[in-house]
N, C-alpha and C positions, 0 to 999 in steps of 0.2 A: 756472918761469923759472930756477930753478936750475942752474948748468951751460951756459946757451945759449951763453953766449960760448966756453966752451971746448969745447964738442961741436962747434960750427961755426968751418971757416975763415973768417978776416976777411973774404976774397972773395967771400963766403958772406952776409955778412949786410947785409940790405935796411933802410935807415932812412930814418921819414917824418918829421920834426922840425918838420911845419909844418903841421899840421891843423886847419881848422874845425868846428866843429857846430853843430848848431842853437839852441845857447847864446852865439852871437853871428851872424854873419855866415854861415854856413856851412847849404847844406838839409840835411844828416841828422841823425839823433841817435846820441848818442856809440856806442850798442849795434851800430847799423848799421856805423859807421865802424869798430871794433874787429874786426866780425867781418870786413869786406870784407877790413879788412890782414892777415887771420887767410888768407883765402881766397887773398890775392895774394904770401903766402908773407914779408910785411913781418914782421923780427924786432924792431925798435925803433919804435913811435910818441911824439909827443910834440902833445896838442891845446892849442891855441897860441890860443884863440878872445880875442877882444878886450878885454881888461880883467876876465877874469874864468875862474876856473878849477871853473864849477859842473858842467862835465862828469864830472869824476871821483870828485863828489859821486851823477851818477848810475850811475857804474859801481864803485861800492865795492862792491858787493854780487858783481862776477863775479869768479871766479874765472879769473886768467889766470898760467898757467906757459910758456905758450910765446912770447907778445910783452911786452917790457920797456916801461912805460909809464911816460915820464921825464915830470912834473908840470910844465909850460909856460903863457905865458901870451903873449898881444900884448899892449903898451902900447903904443895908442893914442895917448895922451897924450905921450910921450916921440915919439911919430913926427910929430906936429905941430908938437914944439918945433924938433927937428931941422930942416925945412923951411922954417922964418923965418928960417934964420940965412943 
């Protein structure tokens, strides 16, 4: 990952900031979901799954230089509070 930002123009880079898996809400698993944005040329993801950030517990183990994976989360909780008001 080293470098991405500055090998590529800003124009240039694709970010998904708002991904599920099947550690909440979402049908894939994080392995899936990595390689797809690998496939669709995505240079920034971030899995955003409900209340819990145990996807990235399963993908500690891969190694990735080419997609920056910013550590995200949904709160759930806070988006219910929001709503009463």
């Amino acid at each position: 990952m080293e470098g991405l930002l500055k090998e590529k123009d800003l124009k240039d880079i694709v970010c998904d900031l708002h991904i599920h898996t099947s550690c909440s809400d979402g049908g894939k698993e994080a392995s899936f979901v990595l390689e797809k944005a690998r496939q669709q040329g995505v240079s920034i993801i971030s899995i955003t799954d409900h209340n819990n950030i145990d996807a990235y517990s399963k993908l500690k183990d891969t190694y990735c230089k080419d997609i920056l994976m910013i550590t995200g989360t949904f709160i759930k909780k806070l988006d219910r509070l929001r709503r009463k008001k």
